[in-house]
N, C-alpha and C positions, 0 to 999 in steps of 0.2 A: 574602456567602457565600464560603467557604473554597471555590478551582475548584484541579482541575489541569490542566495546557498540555504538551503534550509539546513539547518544544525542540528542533528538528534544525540540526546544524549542517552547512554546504555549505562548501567550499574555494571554492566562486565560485557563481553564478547560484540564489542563493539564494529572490531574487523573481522571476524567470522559471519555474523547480520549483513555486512557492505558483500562480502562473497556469494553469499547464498542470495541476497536480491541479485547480484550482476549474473550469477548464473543461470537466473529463470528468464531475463530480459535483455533483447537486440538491445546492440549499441550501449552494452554497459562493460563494467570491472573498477574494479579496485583500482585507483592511482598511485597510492602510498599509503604505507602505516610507519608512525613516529612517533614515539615515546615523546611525553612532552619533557625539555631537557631540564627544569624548574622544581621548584619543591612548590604544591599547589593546597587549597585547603584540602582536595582529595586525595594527597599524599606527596610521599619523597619524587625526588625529580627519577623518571622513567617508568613511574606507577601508572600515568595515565598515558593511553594508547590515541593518539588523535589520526583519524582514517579519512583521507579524500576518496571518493568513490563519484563516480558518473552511472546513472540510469537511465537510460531511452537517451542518451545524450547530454542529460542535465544532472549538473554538479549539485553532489551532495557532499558534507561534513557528517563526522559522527565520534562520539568521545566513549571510550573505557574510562570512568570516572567515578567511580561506586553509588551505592544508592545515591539518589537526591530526590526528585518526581517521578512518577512512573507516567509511561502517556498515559493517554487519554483518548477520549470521543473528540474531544474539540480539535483537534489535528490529526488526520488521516489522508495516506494517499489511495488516490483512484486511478484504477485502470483499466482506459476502455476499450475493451476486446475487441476484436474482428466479426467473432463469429462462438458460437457454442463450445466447438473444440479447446479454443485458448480459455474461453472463462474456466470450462475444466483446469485445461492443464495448471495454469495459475492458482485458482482453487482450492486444488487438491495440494499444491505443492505449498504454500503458503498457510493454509491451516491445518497443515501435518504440524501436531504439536503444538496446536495453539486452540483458539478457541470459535467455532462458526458462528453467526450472531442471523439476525434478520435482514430481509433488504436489498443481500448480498456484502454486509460488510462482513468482517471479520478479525479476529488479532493473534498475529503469529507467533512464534514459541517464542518471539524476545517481545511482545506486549505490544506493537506498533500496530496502529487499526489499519485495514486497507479496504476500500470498494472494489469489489471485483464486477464490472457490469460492462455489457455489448453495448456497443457503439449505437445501433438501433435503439438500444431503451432514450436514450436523451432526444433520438429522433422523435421517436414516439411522443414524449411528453411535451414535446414541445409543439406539437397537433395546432391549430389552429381551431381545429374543431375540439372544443375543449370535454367534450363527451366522449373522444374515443381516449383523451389523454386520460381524464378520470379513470375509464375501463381497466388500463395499465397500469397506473400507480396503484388501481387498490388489488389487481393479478400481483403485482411486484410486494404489494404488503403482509402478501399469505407465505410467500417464498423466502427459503435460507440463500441458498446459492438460486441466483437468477437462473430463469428460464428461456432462451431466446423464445422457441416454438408456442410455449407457454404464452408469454407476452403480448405475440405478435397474433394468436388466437384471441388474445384480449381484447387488443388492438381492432382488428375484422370484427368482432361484435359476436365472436364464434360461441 
């Protein structure tokens, strides 16, 4: 079966990054780390670290390859929480060391952007009644780390 793998590339700690995401989320870990066995333009052969990693289930790649691009905004993962407790726990664990932003995104100590947002918010916005969506998205535009209770006050018209 034809899969696709999102590939990120790291300037360094490439399989430490795949460790600390599988240890915050079910149904992950690390598959393998392997030197690549080649002399590449990012060095002699076993300089670069190539890391299969699975998260919530779905395969990832990720390279030790020294600088090259740093991410960015235009590629970012999202993860939509259950409930308050996990956007916390996630949150907190994820921008230790990194940087909090607006929204609910954020980017963690290896530079990768994530959304941290409840499941309810994409309920919410996608209202029918496009007046209580409005409410939400501009409650959601004042806030760092999402608010459920917050939101869903927005939501009610409270």
């Amino acid at each position: 079966m034809t899969r696709i793998i999102p590939s990120l590339w790291y300037a360094e700690k490439a399989d430490e990054a795949a460790a600390f995401y599988a240890s915050l989320l079910p149904d992950s870990r690390v598959d393998s780390v392997t030197s690549l066995p080649a002399d590449s333009p990012s060095g002699p052969a076993g300089s670069v670290k190539v890391v299969s990693f699975t998260l919530l289930g779905r395969p990832f790649m990720a390279m030790s390859a020294g600088p090259f691009e740093r991410f960015n905004h235009a590629i970012s993962f999202m993860i939509e929480c259950d409930g308050q407790e996990e956007v916390d726990r996630l949150w907190d664990a994820l921008s230790e060391g990194g940087q909090v932003e607006q929204c609910g995104w954020l980017r963690d100590r290896y530079g990768v952007s994530w959304q941290i947002v409840p499941k309810a918010l994409g309920e919410m916005m996608m209202d029918p009644d496009r007046t209580r969506a409005a409410r939400v998205a501009q409650a959601m535009m004042t806030m760092v780390k999402l608010d459920v209770a917050e939101l869903k006050r927005a939501y009610d018209g409270a």
